[in-house]
N, C-alpha and C positions, 0 to 999 in steps of 0.2 A: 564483360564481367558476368558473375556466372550467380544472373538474380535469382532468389529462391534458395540456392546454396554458397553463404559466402559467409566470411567471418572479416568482420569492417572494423581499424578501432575505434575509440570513443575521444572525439576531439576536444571533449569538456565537461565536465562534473562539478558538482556543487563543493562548495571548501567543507572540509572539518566545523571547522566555528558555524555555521550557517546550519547545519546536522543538527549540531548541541542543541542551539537557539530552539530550534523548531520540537527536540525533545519537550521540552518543557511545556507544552499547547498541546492539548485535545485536537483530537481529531474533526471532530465536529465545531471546532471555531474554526480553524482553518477552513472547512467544507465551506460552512457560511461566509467566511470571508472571500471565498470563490463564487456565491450565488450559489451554491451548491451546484453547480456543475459538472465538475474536474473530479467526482468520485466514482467507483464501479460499481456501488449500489451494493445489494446484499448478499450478493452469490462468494465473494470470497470472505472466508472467515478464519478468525488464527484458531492455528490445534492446538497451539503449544500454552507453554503456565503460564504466561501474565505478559512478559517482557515486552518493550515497545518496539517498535520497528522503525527506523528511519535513517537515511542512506542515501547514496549516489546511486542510480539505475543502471547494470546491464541490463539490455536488453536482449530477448531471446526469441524469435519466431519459430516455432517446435512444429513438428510435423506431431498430429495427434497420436498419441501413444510411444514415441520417440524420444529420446534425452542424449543421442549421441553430440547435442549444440548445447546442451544445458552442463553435457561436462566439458564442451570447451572453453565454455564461459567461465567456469569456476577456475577452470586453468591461467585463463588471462586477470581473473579480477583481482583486485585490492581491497585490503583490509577495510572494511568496513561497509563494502559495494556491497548491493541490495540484488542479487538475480531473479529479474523478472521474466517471466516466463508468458508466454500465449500459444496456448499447446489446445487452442482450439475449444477450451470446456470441457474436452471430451473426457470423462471417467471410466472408462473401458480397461487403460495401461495406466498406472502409475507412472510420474514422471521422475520424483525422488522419495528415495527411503532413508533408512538410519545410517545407511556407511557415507550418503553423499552429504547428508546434513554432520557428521561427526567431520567428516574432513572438511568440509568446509569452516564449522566452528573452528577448527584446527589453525585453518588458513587466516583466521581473525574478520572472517566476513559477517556482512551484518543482519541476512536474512534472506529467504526465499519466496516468492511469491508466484505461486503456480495456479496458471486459469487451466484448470486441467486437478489430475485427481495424484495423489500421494499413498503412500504404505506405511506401515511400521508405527502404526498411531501412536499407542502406548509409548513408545521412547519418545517422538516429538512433545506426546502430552504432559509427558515427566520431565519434559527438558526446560531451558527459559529462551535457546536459538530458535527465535523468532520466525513461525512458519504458515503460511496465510495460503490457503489454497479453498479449490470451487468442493472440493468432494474427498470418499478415501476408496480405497480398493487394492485388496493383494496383490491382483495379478501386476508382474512386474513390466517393465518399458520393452521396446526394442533400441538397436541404437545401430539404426544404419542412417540417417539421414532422410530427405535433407533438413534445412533449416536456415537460420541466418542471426547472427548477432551484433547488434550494436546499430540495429536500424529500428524506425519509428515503429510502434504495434498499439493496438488497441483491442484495450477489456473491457469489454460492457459499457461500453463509451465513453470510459477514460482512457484518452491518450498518452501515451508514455513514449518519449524520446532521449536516448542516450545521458546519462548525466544528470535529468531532473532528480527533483528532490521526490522521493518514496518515505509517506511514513503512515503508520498505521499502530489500533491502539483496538481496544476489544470494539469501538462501534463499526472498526474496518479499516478501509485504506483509499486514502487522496494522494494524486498525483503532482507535484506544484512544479511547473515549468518553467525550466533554468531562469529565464531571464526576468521571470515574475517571484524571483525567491524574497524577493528583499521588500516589496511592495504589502505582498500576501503578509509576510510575518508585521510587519507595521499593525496592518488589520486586524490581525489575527489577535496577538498580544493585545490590542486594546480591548477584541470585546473578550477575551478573556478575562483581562483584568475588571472591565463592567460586570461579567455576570460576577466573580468573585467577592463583588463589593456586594450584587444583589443578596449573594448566598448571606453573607453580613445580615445584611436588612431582613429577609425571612429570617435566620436563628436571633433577629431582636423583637420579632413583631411588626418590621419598621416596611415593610415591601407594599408599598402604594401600588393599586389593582386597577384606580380610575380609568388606566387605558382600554379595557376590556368593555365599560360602559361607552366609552368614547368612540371605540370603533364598531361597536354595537349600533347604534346611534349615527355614524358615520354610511352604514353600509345601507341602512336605512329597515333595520330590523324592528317589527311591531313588541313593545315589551307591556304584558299588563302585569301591574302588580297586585 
């Protein structure tokens, strides 16, 4: 097998209904309902208007400056499939611009997500196709290889494997792993729905602060009044 350059497919993806679900949750309950672990921290950021992001993962191992794997991914994927990209960080090449994000919106896909640098800002920032990347820069890709798609990568020490769940929202993007889809959103939706009920209580007056004296007190902090 010809590791390093190879195009694998993907044995398994998160359902439709599971995508939905997880639209509806912040970014940051789910982080927390991972320990905040399972996110890449601050380096990737969306360009585009507002829209959310969340999907099934291709995965894509890009040679830095290269997108000849990033367009065979978009060839193989499905409507709604999230292309992940780890093209190293490197902002030197662009890895996609307006014609690849246009066709891909075409294709009914659900977003891009490049560790690595992008072009054509202004139409991604006018658009709502969901576009999350480390950097921007003119100059364009090359596209000889190699690469490999649909094998494990990691961005900023979140891992991403074939199929997991990708979603992201202006604080960023967590990665939620296949077999933990069902677990994480249990979590996630509750302390959603806790801080929800908090936000309640602050717009009445009603949000008791005691815990802040409590672990004051707890941690063994000197208080003079």
């Amino acid at each position: 097998m010809a590791v390093g350059f190879r195009i694998l497919p993907r044995g398994r993806a998160v359902s439709a209904d599971q995508v939905e679900k997880f639209k509806q949750l912040p970014v940051a309950n789910v982080s927390d309902s991972m320990d905040r672990m399972l996110g890449a921290g601050a380096t990737l950021r969306p360009l585009h208007r507002g829209s959310r992001l969340a999907g099934p993962a291709i995965t894509v191992k890009a040679r830095p400056g290269d997108n000849l794997m990033v367009h065979a991914a978009i060839d193989r994927a499905s409507p709604g499939d999230i292309i992940v990209v780890d093209a190293g960080g490197d902002l030197t090449n662009a890895i996609i611009g307006e014609l690849m994000i246009a066709h891909a919106a075409w294709l009914g896909l659900g977003g891009f997500v490049i560790n690595g640098a992008v072009r054509d800002l202004a139409a991604i920032r006018d658009g709502d196709f969901p576009v999350f990347a480390a950097g921007v820069t003119h100059r364009g890709p090359y596209k000889m290889g190699p690469g490999e798609v649909n094998v494990p990568i990691a961005i900023g020490g979140m891992v991403i494997e074939p199929g997991d769940l990708m979603l992201g929202d202006d604080d960023g993007l967590v990665a939620i792993p296949f077999a933990d889809v069902e677990n994480v959103y249990a979590a996630a939706a509750k302390k959603h729905s806790a801080e929800t009920a908090q936000l309640d209580r602050i717009a009445k007056g009603q949000n008791n602060r005691q815990w802040v004296e409590d672990a004051l007190v707890a941690a063994g902090c000197e208080i003079h009044q």
